[in-house]
DRENPA-869169 format. One record per atom (N, C-alpha, C): residue number from 1; residue in three letters; atom name; x, y, z. Coordinates in steps of 0.05 Angstrom, whole numbers, always signed. Example, Ala and Ser with C-alpha at 12.3 -4.5 7.8 and 13.67 -1.06 7.14 Angstrom:
<sites>
[1, 'ALA', 'N', [+264, -114, +156]],
[1, 'ALA', 'CA', [+246, -90, +156]],
[1, 'ALA', 'C', [+264, -66, +156]],
[2, 'SER', 'N', [+257, -45, +142]],
[2, 'SER', 'CA', [+273, -21, +143]],
[2, 'SER', 'C', [+258, +1, +157]],
</sites>
This chain:
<sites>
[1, 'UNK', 'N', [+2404, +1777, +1627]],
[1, 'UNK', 'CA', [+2398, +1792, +1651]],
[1, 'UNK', 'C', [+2384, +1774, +1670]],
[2, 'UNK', 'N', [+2387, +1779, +1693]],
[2, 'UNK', 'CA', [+2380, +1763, +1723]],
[2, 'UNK', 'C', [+2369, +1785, +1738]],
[3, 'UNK', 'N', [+2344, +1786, +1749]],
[3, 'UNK', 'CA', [+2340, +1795, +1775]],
[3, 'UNK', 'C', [+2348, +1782, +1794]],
[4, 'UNK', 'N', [+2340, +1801, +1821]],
[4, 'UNK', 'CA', [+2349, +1784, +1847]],
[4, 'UNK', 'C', [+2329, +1762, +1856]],
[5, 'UNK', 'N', [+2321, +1748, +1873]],
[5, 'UNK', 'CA', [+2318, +1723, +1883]],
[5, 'UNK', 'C', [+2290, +1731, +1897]],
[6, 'UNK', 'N', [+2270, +1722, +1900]],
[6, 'UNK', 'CA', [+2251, +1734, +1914]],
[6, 'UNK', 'C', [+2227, +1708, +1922]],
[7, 'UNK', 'N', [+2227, +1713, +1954]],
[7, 'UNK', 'CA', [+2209, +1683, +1965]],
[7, 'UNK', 'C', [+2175, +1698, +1954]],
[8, 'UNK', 'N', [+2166, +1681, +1956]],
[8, 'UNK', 'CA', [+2130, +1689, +1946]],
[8, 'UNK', 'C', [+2116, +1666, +1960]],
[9, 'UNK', 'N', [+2096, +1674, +1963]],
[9, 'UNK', 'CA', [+2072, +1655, +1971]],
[9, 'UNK', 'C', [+2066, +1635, +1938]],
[10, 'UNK', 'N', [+2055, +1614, +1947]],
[10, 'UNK', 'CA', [+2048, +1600, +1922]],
[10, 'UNK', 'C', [+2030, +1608, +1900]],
[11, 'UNK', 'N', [+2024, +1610, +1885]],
[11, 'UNK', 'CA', [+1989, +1623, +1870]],
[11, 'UNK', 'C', [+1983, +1596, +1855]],
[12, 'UNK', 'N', [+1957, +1596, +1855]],
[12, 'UNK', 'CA', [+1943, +1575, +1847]],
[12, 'UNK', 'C', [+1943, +1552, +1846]],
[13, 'UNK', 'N', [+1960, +1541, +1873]],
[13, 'UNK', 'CA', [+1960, +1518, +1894]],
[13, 'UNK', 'C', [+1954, +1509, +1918]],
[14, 'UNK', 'N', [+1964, +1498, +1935]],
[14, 'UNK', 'CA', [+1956, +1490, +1954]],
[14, 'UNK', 'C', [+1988, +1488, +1978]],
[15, 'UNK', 'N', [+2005, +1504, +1985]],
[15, 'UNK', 'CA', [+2024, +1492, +1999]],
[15, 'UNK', 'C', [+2040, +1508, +2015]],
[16, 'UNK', 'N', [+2052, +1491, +2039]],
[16, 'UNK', 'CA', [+2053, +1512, +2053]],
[16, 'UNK', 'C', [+2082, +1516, +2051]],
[17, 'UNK', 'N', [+2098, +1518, +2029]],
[17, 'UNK', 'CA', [+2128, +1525, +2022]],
[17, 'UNK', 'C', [+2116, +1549, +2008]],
[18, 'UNK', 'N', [+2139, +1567, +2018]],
[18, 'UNK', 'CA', [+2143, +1592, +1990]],
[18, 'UNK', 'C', [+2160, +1585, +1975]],
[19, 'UNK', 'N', [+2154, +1598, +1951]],
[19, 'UNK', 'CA', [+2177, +1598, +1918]],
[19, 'UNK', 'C', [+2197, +1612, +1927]],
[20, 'UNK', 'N', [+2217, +1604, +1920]],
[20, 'UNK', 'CA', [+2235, +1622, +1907]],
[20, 'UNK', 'C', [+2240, +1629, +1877]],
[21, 'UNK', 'N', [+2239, +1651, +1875]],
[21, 'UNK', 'CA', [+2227, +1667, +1848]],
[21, 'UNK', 'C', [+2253, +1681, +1837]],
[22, 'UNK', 'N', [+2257, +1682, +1811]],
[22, 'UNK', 'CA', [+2271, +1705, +1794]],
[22, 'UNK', 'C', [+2272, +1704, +1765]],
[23, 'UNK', 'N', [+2265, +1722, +1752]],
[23, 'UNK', 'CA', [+2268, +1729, +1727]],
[23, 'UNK', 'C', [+2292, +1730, +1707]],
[24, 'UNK', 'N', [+2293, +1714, +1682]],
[24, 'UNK', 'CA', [+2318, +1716, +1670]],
[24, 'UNK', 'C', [+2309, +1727, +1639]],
[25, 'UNK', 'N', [+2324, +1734, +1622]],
[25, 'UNK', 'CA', [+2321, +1748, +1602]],
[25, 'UNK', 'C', [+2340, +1732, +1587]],
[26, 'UNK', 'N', [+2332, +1723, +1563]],
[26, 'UNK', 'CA', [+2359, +1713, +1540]],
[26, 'UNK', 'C', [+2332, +1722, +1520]],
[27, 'UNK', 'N', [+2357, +1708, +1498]],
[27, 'UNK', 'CA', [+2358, +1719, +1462]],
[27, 'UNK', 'C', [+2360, +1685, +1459]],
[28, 'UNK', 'N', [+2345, +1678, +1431]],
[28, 'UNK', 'CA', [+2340, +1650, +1422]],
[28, 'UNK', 'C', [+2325, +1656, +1394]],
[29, 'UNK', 'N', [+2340, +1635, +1377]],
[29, 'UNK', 'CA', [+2332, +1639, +1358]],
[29, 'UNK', 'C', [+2307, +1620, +1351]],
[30, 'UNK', 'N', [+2300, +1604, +1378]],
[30, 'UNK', 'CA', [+2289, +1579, +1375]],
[30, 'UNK', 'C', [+2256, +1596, +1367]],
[31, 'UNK', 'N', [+2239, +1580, +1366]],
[31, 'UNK', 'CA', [+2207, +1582, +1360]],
[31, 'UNK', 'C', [+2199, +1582, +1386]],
[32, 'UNK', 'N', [+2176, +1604, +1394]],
[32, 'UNK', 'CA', [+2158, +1597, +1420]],
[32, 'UNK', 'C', [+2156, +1567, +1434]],
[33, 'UNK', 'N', [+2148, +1544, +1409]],
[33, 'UNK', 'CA', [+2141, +1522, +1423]],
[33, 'UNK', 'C', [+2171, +1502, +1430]],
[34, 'UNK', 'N', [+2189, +1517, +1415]],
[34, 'UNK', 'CA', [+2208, +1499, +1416]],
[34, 'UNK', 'C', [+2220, +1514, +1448]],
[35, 'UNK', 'N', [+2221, +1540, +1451]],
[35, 'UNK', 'CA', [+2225, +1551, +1483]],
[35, 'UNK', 'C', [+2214, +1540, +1502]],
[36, 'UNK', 'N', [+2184, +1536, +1497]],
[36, 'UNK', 'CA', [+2166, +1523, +1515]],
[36, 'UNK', 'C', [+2173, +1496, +1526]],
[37, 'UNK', 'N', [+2186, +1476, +1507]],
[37, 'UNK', 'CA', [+2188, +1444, +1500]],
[37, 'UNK', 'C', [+2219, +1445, +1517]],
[38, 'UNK', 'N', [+2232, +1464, +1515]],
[38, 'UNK', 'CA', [+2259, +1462, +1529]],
[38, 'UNK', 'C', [+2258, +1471, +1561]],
[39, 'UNK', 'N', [+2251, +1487, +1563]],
[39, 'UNK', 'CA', [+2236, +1498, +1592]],
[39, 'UNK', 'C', [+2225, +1468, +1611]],
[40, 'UNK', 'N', [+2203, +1457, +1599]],
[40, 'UNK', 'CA', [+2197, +1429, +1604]],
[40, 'UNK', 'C', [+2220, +1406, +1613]],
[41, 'UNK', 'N', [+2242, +1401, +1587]],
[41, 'UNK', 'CA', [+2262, +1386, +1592]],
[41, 'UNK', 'C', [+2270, +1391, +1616]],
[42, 'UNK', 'N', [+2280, +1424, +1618]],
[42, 'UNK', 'CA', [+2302, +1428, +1634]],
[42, 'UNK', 'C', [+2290, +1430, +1665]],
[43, 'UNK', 'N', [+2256, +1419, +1669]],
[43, 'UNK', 'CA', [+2245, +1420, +1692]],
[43, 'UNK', 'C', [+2246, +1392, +1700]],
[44, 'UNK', 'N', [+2248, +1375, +1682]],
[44, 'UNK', 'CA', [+2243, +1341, +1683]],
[44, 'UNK', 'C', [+2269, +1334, +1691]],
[45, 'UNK', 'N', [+2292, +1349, +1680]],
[45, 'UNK', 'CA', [+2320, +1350, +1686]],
[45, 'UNK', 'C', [+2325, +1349, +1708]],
[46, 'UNK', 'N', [+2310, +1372, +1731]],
[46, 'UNK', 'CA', [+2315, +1384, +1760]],
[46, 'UNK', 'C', [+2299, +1368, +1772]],
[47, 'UNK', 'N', [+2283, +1351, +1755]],
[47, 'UNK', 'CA', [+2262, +1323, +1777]],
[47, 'UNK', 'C', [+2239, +1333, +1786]],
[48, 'UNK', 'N', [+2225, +1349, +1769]],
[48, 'UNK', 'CA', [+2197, +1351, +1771]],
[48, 'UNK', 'C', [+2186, +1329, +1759]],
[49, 'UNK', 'N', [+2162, +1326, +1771]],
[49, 'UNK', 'CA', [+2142, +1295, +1767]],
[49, 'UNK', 'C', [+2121, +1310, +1762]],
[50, 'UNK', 'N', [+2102, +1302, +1737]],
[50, 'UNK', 'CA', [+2085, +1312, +1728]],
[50, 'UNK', 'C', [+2054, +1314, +1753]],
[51, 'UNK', 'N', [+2062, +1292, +1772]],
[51, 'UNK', 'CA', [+2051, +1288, +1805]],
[51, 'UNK', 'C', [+2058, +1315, +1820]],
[52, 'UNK', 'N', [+2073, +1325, +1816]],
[52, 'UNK', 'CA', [+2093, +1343, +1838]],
[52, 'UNK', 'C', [+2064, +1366, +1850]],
[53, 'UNK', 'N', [+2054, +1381, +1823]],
[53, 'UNK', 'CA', [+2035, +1401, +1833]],
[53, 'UNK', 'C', [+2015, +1396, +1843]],
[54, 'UNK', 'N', [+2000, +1379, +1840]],
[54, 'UNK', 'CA', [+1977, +1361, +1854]],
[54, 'UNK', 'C', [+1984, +1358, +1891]],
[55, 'UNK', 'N', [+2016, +1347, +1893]],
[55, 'UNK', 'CA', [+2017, +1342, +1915]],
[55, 'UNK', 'C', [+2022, +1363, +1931]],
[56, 'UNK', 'N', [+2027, +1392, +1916]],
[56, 'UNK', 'CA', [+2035, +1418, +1932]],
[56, 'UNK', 'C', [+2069, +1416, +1932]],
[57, 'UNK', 'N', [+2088, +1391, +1917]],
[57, 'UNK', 'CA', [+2110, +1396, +1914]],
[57, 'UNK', 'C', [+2121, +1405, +1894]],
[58, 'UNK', 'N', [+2134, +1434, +1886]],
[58, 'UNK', 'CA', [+2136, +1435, +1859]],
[58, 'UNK', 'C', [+2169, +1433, +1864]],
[59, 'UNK', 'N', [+2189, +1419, +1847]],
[59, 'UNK', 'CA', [+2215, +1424, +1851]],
[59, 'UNK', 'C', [+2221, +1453, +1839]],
[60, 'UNK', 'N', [+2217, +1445, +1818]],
[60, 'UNK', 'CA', [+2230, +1470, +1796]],
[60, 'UNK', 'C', [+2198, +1471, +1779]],
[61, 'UNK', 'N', [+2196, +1501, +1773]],
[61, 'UNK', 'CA', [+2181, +1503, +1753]],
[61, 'UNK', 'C', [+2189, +1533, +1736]],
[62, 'UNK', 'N', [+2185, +1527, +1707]],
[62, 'UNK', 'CA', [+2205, +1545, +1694]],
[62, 'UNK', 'C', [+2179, +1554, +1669]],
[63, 'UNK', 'N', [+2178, +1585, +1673]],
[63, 'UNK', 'CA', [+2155, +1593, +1655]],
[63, 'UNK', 'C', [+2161, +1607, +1632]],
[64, 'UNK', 'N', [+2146, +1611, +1617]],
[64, 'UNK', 'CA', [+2157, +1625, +1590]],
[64, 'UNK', 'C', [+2132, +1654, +1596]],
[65, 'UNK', 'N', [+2145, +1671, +1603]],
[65, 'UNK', 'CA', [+2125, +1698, +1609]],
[65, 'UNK', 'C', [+2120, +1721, +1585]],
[66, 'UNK', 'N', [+2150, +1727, +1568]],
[66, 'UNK', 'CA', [+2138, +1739, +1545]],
[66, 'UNK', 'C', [+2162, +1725, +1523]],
[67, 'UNK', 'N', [+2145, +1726, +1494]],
[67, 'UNK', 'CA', [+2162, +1718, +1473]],
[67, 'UNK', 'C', [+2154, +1737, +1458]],
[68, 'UNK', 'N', [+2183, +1749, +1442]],
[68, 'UNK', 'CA', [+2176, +1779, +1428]],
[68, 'UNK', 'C', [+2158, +1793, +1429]],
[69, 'UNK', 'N', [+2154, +1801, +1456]],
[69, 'UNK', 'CA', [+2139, +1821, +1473]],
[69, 'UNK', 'C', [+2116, +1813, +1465]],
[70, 'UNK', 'N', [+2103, +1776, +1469]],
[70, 'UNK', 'CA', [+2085, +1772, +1473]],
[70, 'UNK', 'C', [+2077, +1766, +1500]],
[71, 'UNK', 'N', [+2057, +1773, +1512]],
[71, 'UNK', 'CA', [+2047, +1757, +1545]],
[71, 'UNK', 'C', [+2038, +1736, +1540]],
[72, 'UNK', 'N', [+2054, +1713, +1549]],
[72, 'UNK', 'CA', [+2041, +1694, +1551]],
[72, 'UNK', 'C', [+2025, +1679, +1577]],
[73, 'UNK', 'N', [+2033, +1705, +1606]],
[73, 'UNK', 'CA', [+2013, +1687, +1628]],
[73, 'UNK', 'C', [+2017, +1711, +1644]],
[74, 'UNK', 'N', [+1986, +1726, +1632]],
[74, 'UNK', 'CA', [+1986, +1760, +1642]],
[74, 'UNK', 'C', [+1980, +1756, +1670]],
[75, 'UNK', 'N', [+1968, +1741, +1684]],
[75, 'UNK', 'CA', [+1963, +1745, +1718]],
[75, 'UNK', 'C', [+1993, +1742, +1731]],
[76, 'UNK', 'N', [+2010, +1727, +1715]],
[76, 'UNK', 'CA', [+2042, +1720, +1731]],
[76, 'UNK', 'C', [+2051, +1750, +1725]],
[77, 'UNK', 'N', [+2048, +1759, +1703]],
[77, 'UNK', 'CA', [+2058, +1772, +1695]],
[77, 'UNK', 'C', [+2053, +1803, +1715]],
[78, 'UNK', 'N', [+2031, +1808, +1713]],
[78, 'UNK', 'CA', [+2029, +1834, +1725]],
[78, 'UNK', 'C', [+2034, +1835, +1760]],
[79, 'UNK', 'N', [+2034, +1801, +1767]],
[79, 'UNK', 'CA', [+2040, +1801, +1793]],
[79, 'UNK', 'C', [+2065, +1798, +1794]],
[80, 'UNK', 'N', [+2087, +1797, +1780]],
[80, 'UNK', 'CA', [+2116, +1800, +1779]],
[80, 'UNK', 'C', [+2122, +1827, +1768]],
[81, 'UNK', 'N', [+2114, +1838, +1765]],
[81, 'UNK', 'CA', [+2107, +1868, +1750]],
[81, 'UNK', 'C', [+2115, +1883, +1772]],
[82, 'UNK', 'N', [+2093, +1880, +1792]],
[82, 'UNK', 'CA', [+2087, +1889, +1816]],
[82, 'UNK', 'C', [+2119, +1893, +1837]],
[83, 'UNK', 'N', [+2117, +1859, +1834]],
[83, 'UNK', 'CA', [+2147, +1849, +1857]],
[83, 'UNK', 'C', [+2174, +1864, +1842]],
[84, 'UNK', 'N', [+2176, +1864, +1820]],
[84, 'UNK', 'CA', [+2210, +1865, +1798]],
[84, 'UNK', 'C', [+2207, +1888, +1787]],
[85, 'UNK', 'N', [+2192, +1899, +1776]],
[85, 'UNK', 'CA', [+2192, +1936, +1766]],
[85, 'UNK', 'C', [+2197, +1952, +1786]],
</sites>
């Protein structure tokens, strides 16, 4: 599952680009940290620089929000709650 596409102000940076935002839903049989560790790859992939957020540039950034209906980053969370419910 995909939501639709949604611009946002930045949170807990510094910049004057908005995000473009959306939520995806899959099934994995992988382990939390191994979700986490791939998420990473697939940001280093799209040419994020571990520099990028410091400078206010983020290319891509890809979060892990719940794993078997765990929260793992409740302020994203309930502020996407807000925007996508």
């Amino acid at each position: 599952m995909v939501t639709r596409q949604l611009w946002t102000e930045p949170i807990g940076m510094e910049s004057s680009c908005k995000f473009l935002n959306m939520l995806v839903m899959v099934s994995s049989a992988r382990s939390m940290q191994q979700v986490q560790e791939e998420l990473k790859r697939i940001e280093v992939l799209c040419g994020r620089k571990p520099e990028d957020k410091a400078k206010g540039t983020v290319v891509v950034d890809a979060d892990l929000l719940l794993y078997n209906d765990k929260r793992k980053m409740i302020f994203y969370y309930q502020r996407l709650k807000e925007k996508y419910v």
